[in-house]
C-alpha positions as CSV (number, residue, x, y, z in Angstrom):
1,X,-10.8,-20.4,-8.0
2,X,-13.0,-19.4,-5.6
3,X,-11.4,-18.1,-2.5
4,X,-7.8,-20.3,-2.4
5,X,-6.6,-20.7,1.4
6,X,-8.7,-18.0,3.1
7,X,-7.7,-15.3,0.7
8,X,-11.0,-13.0,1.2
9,X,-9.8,-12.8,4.5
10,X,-6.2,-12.1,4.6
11,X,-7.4,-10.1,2.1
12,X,-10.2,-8.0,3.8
13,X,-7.6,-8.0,6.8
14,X,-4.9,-6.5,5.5
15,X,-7.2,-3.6,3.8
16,X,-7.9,-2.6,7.6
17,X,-4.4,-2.8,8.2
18,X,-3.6,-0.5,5.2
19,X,-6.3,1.8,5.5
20,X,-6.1,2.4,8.8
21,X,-2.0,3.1,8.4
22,X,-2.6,5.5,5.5
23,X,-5.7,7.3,7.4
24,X,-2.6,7.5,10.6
25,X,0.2,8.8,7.7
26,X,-2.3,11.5,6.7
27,X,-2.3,12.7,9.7
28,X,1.0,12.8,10.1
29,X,1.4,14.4,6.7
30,X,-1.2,17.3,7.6
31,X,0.5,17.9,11.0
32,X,3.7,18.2,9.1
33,X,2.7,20.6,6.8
34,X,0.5,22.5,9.6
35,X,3.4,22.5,11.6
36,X,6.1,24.3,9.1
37,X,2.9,26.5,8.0
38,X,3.2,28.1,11.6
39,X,7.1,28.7,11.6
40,X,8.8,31.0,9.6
41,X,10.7,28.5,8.4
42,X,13.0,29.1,5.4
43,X,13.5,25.5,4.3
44,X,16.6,26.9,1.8
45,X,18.2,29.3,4.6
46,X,16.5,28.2,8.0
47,X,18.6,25.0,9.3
48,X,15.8,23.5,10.5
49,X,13.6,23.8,7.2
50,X,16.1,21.3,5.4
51,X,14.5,18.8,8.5
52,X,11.5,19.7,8.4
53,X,11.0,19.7,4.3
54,X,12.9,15.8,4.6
55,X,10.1,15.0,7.3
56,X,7.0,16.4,4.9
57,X,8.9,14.4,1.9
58,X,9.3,11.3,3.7
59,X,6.1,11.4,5.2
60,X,4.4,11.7,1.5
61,X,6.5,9.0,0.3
62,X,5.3,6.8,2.9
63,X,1.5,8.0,2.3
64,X,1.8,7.1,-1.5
65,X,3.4,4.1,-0.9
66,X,0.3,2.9,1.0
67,X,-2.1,4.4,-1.4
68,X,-0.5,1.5,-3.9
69,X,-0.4,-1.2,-1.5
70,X,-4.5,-0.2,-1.2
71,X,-4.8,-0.1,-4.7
72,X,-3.3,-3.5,-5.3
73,X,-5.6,-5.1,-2.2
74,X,-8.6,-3.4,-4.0
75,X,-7.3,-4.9,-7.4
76,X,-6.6,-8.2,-5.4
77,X,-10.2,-8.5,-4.0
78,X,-12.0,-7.5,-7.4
79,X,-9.5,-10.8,-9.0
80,X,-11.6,-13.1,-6.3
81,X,-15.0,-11.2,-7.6
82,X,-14.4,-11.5,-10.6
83,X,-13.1,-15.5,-10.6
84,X,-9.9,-14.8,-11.8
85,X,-7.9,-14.7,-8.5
86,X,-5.1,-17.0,-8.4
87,X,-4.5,-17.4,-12.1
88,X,-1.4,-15.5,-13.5
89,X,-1.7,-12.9,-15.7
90,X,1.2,-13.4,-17.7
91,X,1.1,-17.7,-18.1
92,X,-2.6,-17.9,-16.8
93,X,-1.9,-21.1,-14.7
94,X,-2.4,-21.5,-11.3
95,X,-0.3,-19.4,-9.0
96,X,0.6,-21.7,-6.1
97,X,-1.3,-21.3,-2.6
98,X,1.7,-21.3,-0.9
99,X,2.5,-18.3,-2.7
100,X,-1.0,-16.7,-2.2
101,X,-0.5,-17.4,1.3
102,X,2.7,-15.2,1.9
103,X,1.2,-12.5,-1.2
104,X,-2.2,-12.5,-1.2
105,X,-2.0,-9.5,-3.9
106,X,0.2,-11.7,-6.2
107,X,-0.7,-11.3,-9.6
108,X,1.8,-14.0,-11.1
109,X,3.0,-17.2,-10.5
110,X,6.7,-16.9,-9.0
111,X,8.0,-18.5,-12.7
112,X,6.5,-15.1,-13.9
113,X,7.6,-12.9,-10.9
């Protein structure tokens, strides 16, 4: 398949979108950490620290989570180099368009999913 309903571009478009939300949560991450680095903060005895160590772990969760969702846009537009975008990996038939549409980083077909 060469590029099945527009993928390169929902494709290309949601890398911006990812990219520029992880660039956004590592700045968020960096001003949490900068943040408790100026307090005196003792996240075990400080009431306070218990927030502001949730806030740096939820923060980092978030920040990895997009890290993925990059990796499997990356992975997605190196399927539509490569010619194999829109084939499932586990049946290799054709995963539907309509399916491509709403997942444009589906890997299988939804009888795989």
């Amino acid at each position: 398949m060469t590029d099945p309903a527009g993928a390169r571009g929902l494709l290309v478009a949601e890398r911006e979108r990812t990219a520029a939300r992880l660039a956004s949560l590592r700045g968020d991450f960096d001003s949490v950490v900068a943040a408790s680095r100026d307090t005196n903060a003792d996240d075990e005895h400080d009431p306070e620290g218990a927030t502001i160590a949730f806030e740096r772990s939820q923060v980092d969760a978030l920040v990895h989570q997009s890290a993925a969702h990059l990796a499997e846009v990356d992975a997605a537009l190196g399927r539509l180099d490569a010619g194999t975008y829109g084939v499932c990996e586990v049946c290799s038939r054709a995963i539907l368009a309509a399916r491509l549409q709403v997942r444009p980083m589906a890997r299988t077909c939804v009888g795989c999913a």
